[in-house]
GULUM-915925 format. One line per 8 residues: number of its first residue (from 1); for each residue x, y, z of C-alpha. Coordinates in Angstrom, 1 decimal. Layout:
// residues N
NUM) X:Y:Z  ...
***
This chain:
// residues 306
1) -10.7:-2.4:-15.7  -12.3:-6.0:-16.6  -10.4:-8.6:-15.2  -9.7:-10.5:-19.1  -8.5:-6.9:-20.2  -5.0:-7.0:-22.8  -3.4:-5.6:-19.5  -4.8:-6.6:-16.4
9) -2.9:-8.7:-14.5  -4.8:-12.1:-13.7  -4.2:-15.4:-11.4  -3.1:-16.6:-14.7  -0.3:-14.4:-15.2  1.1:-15.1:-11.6  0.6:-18.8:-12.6  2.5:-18.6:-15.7
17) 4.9:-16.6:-14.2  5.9:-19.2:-12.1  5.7:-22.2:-15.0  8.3:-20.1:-17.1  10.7:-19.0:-14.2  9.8:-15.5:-14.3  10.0:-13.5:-10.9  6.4:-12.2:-10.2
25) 7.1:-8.4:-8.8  4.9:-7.6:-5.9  4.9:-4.2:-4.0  2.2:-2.8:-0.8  0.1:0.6:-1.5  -2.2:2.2:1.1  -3.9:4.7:-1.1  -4.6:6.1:-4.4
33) -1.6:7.9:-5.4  0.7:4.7:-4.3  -1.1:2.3:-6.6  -1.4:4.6:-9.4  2.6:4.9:-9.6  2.6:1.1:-8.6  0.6:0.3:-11.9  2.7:2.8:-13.9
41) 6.1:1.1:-13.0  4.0:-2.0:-14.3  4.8:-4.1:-10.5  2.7:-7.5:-10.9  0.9:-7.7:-7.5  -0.5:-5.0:-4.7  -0.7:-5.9:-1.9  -3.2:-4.0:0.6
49) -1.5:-4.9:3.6  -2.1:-4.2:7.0  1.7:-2.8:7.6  -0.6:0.2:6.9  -1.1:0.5:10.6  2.7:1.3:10.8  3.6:2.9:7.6  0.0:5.0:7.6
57) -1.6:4.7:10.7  1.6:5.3:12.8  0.5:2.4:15.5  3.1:0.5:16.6  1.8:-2.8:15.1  -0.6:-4.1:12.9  -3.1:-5.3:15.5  -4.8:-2.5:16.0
65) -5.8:-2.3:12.0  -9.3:-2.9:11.2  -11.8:-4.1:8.6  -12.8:-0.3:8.3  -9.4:0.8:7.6  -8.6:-1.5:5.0  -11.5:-1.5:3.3  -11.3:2.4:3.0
73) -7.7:1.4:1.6  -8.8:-1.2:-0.9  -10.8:1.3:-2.0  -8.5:3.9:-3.1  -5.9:1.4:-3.9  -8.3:0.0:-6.4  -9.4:3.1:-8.2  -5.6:3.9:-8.5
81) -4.5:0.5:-10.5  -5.6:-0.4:-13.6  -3.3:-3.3:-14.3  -1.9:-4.8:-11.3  -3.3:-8.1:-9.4  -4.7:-6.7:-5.7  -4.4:-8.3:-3.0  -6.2:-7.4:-0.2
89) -4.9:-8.2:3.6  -7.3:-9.5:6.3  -6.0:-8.0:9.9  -6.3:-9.2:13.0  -9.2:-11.0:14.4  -11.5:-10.4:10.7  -11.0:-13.8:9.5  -9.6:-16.1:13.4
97) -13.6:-16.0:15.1  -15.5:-18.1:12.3  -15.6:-19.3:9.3  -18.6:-17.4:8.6  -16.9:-14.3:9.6  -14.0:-15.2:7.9  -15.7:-15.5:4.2  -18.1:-12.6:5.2
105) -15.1:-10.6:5.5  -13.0:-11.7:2.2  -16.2:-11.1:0.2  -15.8:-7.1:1.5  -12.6:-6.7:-0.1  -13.6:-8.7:-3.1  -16.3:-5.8:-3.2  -14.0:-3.3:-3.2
113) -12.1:-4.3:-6.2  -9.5:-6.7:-4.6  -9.0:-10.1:-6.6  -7.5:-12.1:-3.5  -7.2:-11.7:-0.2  -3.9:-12.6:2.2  -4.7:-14.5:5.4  -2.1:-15.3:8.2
121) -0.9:-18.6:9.9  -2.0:-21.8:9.2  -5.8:-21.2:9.4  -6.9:-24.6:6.9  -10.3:-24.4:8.3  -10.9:-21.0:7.4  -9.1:-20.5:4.3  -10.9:-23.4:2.9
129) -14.1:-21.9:3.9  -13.0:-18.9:1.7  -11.6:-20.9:-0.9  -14.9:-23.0:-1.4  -17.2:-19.6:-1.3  -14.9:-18.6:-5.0  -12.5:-16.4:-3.5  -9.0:-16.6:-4.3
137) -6.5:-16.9:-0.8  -2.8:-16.3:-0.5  -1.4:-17.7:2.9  1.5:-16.3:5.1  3.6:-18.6:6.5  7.0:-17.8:8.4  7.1:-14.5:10.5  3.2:-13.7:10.6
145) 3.2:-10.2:13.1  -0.5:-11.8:14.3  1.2:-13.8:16.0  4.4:-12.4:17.0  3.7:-13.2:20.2  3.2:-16.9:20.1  7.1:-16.4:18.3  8.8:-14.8:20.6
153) 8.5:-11.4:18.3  9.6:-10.4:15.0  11.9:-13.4:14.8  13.2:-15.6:11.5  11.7:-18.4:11.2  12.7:-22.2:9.2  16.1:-21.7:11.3  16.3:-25.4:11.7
161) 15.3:-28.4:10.0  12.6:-29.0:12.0  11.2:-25.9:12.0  11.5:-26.0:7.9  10.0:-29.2:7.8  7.0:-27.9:10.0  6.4:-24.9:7.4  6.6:-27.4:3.8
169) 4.3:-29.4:5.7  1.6:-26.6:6.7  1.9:-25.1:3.4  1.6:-27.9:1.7  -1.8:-28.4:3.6  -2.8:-25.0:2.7  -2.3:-25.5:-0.7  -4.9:-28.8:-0.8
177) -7.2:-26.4:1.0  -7.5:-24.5:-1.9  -5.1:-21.6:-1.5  -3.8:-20.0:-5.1  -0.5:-18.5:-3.4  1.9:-18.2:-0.7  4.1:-15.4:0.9  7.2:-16.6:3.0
185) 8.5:-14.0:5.3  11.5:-13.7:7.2  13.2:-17.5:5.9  17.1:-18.5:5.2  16.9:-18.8:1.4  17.7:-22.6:1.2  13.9:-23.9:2.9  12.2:-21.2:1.3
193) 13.3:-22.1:-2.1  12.6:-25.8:-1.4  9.1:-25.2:-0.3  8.5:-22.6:-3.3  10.5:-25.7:-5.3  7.7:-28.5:-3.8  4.7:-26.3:-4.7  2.3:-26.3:-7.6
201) 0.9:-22.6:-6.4  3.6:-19.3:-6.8  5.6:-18.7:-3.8  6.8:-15.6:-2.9  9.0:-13.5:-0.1  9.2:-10.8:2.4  12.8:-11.4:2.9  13.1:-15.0:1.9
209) 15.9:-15.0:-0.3  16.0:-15.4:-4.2  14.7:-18.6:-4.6  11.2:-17.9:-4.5  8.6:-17.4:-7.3  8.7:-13.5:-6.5  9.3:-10.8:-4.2  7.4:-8.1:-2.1
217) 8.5:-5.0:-0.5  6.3:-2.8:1.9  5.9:0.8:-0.3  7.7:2.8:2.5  10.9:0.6:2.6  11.7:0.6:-0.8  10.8:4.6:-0.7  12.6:5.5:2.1
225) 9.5:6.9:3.9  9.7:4.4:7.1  12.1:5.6:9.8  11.5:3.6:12.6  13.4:0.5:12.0  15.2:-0.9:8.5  14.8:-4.8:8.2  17.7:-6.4:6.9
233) 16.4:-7.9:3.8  14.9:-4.4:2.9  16.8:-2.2:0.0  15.6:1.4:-0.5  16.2:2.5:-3.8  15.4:6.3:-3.3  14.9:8.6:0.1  11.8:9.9:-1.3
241) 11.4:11.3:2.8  14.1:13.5:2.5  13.8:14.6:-0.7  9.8:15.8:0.4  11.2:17.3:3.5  13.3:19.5:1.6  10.7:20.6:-0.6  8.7:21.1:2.4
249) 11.3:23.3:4.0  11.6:25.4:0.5  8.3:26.1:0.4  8.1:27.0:4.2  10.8:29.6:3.2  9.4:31.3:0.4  5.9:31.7:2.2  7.6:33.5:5.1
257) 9.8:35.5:2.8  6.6:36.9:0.7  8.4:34.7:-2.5  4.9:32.6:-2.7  2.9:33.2:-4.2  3.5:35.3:-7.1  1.7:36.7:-10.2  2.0:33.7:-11.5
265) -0.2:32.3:-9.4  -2.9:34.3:-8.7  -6.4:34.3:-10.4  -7.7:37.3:-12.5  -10.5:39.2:-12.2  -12.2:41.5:-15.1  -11.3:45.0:-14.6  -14.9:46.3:-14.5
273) -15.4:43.8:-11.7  -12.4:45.2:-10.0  -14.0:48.6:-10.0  -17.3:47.4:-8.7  -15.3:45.8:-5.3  -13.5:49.1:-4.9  -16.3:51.1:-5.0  -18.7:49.4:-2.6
281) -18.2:50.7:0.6  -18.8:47.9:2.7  -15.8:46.3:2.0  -12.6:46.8:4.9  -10.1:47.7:2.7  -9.8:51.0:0.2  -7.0:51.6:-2.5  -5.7:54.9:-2.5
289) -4.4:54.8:-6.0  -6.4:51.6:-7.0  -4.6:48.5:-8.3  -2.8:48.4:-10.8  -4.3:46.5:-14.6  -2.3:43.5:-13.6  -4.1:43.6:-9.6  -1.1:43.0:-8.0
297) -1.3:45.6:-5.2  1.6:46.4:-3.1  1.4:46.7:0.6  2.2:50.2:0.7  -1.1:51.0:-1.7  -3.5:49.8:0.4  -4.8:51.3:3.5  -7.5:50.3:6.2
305) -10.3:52.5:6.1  -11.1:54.9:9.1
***
């Protein structure tokens, strides 16, 4: 859908969003189907992210996730929304060699329908090599999972003044680098709403409290389809797992009980077509009293031939 459609979500709407207090709702999908109920439940923002290593991918982290993957994910994610603003997530290492890499590899997922792209840490140099080729950054500041090690692991950050000083300051930087947005993940409310507070650009959270310009939740959280762990700021408003498990299990059961499929199911075939089958003898199996004018044959009328 053109980008000045009547409802395509635009840089401008996350902008005035933000000017007129209104909370900018931002959500992850992985695929097609995600983003298409994403965009029907009329969410603001997708974000591609690379939490499809976990939530799709089943590794362990995010690092492993590469430019392949989430380009193959824009991709679908794209063709699935019509309306949202997508954000597409540069993993690990696509965007930290060079700035040459780094704008090389924003301008793939600007190719595959994305409208920004999300970059971790403090990188000024690079997003500002992005931001000067025309393509529109968010930055992630707080707990970024590149760097998890660096942290100590998946730890809150902006505990302490100093540490929340540290953040205003680097995404203050960010934002005269060019940057259009900012997600805070994993902050006390109180320094996350003061640096959302001291920006011009929207602000949003990953678990950042209330006083932010928005919020984001990973897909599989909010759906109850992520069972390793359950972060604390995460609410899941449905166990959409369990309720796909059990229609899982019911269909397991009425396969092995002969209950699916039934004649409701099954394709039909012109009678005189029927007869043609029956009659040619290189087929296995024979009727001894043919099928019946509705075809469905029971076990006991068909025999193998000798």
């Amino acid at each position: 859908m053109p980008a000045d459609s009547k409802t395509k979500k635009t840089i401008l709407t996350l902008n005035n969003n933000k000017k007129n207090g209104k909370p900018t709702v931002l959500v992850t999908a992985y695929d097609y189907p995600q983003a298409r109920i994403a965009d029907m439940a009329d969410v603001d923002c997708i974000l591609i992210g690379d939490s499809l290593g976990m939530t799709t991918l089943g590794h362990k982290t995010t690092i492993p996730v590469t430019m392949d993957d989430m380009i193959r994910s824009s991709e679908a994610v794209c063709r699935g929304s019509n309306n949202a603003f997508v954000i597409g997530d540069m993993p690990y290492m696509s965007y930290q060699p060079s700035n040459q890499i780094a704008v090389e590899n924003a301008g793939r997922f600007i190719v595959a329908g994305c409208d920004m792209v999300k970059v971790e840490g403090a990188m000024t140099e690079r997003i500002k090599a992005i931001c000067d080729s025309g393509i529109m950054v968010m930055s992630h500041l707080g707990l970024t999972p590149h760097t998890r090690a660096k942290l100590g692991g998946y730890k809150v950050q902006g505990k302490t003044a100093e540490q929340a000083e540290i953040v205003l300051k680097q995404a203050l930087a960010l934002q005269d680098a060019g940057c259009s947005a900012l997600l805070l993940e994993a902050m006390p409310k109180e320094p996350a709403t003061m640096i959302a507070e001291e920006l011009d650009i929207p602000v949003y959270g990953i678990g950042a409290g209330d006083g932010v310009d928005g919020q984001l939740v990973i897909f599989h959280d909010l759906m109850g389809l992520f069972w390793e762990f359950k972060s604390k700021f995460v609410k899941r408003y449905c166990e959409a797992g369990q309720i796909m498990e059990k229609a899982l299990e019911e269909y397991v059961q009425e396969v092995r009980e002969g209950k699916f499929p039934t004649e409701e199911n099954f394709y039909e075939i012109k009678e005189e077509e029927l007869e043609k089958l029956l009659g040619d003898s290189k087929w296995k199996y024979e009727t001894d009293k043919g099928f019946p004018t509705n075809h469905s044959a029971t076990p006991n009328t068909v025999t193998e031939k000798k």
